[in-house]
N, C-alpha and C positions, 0 to 999 in steps of 0.2 A: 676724689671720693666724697668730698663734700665742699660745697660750695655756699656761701652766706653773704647775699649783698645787699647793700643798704635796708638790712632788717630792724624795723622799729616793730615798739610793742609799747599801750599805754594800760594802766590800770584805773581807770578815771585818771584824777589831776596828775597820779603817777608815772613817770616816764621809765618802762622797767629797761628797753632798749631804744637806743637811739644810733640808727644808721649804722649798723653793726656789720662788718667786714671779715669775713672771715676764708680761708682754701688751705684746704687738705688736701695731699697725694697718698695713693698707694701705699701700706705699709708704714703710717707715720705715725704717731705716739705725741699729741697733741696734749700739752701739760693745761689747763685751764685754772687762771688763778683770778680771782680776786676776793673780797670780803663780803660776808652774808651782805644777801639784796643787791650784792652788786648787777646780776642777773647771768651767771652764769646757768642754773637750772631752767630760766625762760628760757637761755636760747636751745638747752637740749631737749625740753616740754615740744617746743616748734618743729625744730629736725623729725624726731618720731610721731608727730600729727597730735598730739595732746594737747597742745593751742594752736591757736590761727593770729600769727604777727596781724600786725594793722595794715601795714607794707614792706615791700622787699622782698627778697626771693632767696629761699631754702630748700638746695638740693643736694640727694643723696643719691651715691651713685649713678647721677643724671635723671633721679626721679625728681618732683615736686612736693614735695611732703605737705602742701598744701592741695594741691590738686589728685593727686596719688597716695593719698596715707596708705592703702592696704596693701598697695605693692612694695612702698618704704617700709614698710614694717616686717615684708618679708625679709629685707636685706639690712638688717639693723637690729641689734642687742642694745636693750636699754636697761638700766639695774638705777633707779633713783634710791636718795641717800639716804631712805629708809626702804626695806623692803620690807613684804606683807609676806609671812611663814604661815605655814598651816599644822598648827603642833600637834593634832591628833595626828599624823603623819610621820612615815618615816623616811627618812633621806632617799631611799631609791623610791618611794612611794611618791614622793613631793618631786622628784626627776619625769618620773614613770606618766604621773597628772598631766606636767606641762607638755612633752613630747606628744602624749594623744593631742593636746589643746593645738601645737604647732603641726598636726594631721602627719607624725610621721608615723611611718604601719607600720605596724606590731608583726605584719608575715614574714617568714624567713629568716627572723630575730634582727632585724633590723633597728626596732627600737631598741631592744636589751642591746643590742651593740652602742648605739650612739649615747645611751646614758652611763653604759662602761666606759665610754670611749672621755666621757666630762669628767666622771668621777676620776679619773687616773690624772688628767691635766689637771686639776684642783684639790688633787691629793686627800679624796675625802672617800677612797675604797673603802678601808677598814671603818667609815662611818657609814656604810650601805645600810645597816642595820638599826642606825640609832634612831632614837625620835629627835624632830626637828627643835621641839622644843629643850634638848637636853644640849645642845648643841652651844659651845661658846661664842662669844660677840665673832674672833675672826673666825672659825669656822662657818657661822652665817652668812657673812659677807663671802667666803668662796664660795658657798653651796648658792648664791645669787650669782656670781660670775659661769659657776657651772649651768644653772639654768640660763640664762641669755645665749649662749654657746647651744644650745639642744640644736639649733634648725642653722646650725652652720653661718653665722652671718658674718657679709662682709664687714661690717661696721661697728663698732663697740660706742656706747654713750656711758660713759661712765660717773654718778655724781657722786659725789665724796666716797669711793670705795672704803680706803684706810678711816675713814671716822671713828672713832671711838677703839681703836684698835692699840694693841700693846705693840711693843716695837717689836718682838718677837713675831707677831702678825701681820705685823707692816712690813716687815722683810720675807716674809711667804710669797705676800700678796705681790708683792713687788717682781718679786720672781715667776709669777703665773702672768702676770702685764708685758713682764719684758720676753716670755715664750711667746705668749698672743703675738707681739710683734714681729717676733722673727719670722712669726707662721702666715706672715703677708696682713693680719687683721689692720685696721685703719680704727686707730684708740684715740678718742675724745676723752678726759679724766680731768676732772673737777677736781681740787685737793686744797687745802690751807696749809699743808705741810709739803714747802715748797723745796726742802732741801731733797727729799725723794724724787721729787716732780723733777729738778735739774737734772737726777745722773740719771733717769730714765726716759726723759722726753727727747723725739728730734726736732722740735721745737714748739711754743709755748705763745701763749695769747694772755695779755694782762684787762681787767675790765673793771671798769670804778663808776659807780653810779649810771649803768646802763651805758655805759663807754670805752669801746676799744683804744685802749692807753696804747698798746704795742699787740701786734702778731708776727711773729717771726724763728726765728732758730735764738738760741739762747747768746752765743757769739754776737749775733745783731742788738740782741736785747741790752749787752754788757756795750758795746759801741754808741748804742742812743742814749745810755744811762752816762754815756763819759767816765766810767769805771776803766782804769788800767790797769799798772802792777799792783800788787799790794806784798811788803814785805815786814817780818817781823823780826826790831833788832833790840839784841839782850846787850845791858852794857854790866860790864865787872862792877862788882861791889868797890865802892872806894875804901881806903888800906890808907894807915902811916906808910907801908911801904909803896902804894901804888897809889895815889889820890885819882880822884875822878871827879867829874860833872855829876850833879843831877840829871835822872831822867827829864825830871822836868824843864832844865835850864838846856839839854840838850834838845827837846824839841822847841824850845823857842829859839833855839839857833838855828830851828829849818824853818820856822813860818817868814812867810813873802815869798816863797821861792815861787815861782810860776808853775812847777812841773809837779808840784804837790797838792792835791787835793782835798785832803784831809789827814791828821796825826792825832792819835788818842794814844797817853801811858797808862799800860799794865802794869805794876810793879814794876821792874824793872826793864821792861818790853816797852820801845816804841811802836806802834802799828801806825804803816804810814801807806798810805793811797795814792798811787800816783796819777794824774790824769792820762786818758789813753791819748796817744799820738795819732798825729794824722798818717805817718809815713812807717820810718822805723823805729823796732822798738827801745822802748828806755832802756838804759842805760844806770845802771844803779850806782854806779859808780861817784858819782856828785853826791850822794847820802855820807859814803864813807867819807867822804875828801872832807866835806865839812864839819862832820862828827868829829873829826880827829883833831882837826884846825881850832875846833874851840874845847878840845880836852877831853872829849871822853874817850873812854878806853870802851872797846866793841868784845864782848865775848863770843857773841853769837849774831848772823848775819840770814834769814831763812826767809826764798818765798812763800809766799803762802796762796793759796786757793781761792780764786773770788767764787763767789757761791750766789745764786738765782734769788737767794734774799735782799744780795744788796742793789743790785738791779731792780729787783721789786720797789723797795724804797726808794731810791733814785725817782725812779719814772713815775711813782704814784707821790714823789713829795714827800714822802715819810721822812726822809732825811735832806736836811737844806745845805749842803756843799756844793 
């Protein structure tokens, strides 16, 4: 559904992309991460015809978005991470605009259908009536997902949807993303908030100074980053009747080990990283054996969840392990 190969983009001395690689299938949910300027917004300006790359080739749906903007444009929803509202307007009135604007006819109630039809998927019925300008930060941002949805497209470009959004509305939004998907749509979504981005992408593109770091499924992304288990262990308070180790003396009795990758204490919490294996998996067992061998007493032994942040760091260098 969309396809990006060796797409460069300069801005004079500026290199905004550089040989950018990117493929999309069917019903995918494409996480897009990196930091302002990295050039995530270029490369979605390019897909819907809003810049012309330098070189490379940007297609959607098998069109040319350089050569065919007006046909991409039929098959693609673009919402940038500001949208323009028209506050003398009111919600179905600011729906009612755009639908004429995408020539869909008003005969047969064909429009009034398909702007009921957004209004219900972006849960903003009971705001049919209000002015746009009376409208909250997340309620804006759905009433823009609702608008790119009027003319059915296959394609979503999403830049910072959740921006400026309370979590109460980053957990709406999040649930109208993850609909779109099941509904076959093919989601591009730009976000700095990458812990949403992991439990709803099927896979995710990392970009650092106009440079594809990683494009992949998020599994792939934790394999290139060398992230494996990660498990967090509580050790007993030490007691006249029970003595114990330090936290602290307890993880210096795991550094050298080959199989560890990183250990940071939380009060009484080891949090220890183990590197991923090439074959089968770890084995946690050697954490305990050793823990015990030099004295500490284990209350609590829990994996824990590697999360699409520390991949992010990894592969961008944010963190040196």
């Amino acid at each position: 559904m969309i396809t990006i190969r060796n797409l460069n983009k300069r801005f004079g001395s500026l290199v905004a992309l550089d040989s950018v690689n990117i493929e999309l299938g069917a019903g995918e949910l494409f996480g897009f991460i990196g930091p302002n300027g990295a050039g995530k917004s270029t490369t979605m300006k390019i897909l819907c015809g809003l810049l012309l790359q330098d070189s490379g080739e940007a297609l959607v749906c098998g069109l040319d978005a350089r050569r065919e903007p007006d046909a991409v444009k039929r098959v693609i929803g673009y919402m940038p991470d500001f949208i323009g509202v028209y506050d003398d307007l009111t919600v179905d009135e600011y729906l009612q605009f755009f639908a004429a604007a995408f020539s869909i006819p008003s005969r047969n109630g064909k429009r009034r259908s398909v702007v009921d039809s957004v209004l219900q998927l972006t849960d903003l019925t009971e705001k049919r009536h209000a002015m746009v300008d009376s409208l909250s930060r997340g309620m804006t941002q759905r009433l823009g997902v609702a608008r790119v949805l009027l003319h059915e497209p296959k394609v979503l470009l999403l830049d910072e949807p959740a921006s400026g959004l309370d979590p109460r509305a980053r957990i709406e939004l999040r649930e109208i993303l993850l609909t779109l998907r099941q509904m076959g749509k093919t989601l591009m979504v730009s976000s700095h908030i990458l812990a949403e981005l992991g439990e709803m992408s099927t896979s995710i593109g990392i970009i650092e100074k106009g440079k594809m770091i990683f494009a992949g499924s998020l599994d792939e992304a934790l394999r290139r980053s060398g992230i494996g288990d990660r498990v967090a262990i509580t050790l007993e308070a030490a007691s006249d009747d029970a003595p114990s180790i330090s936290p602290d003396r307890a993880a210096l009795s795991l550094e050298g080990d080959p199989r560890i990758a990183r250990i940071s204490v939380e009060d009484r919490q080891l949090i220890v990283d183990l590197h991923r294996p090439d074959a089968a998996a770890h084995s946690h067992h050697f954490l305990i054996e050793k823990l015990i061998a030099c004295g500490a007493r284990i209350e609590a032994f829990t994996p824990r969840t590697i999360k699409l942040e520390d991949a992010f760091l990894r592969l961008t260098k944010g963190q040196l392990n």
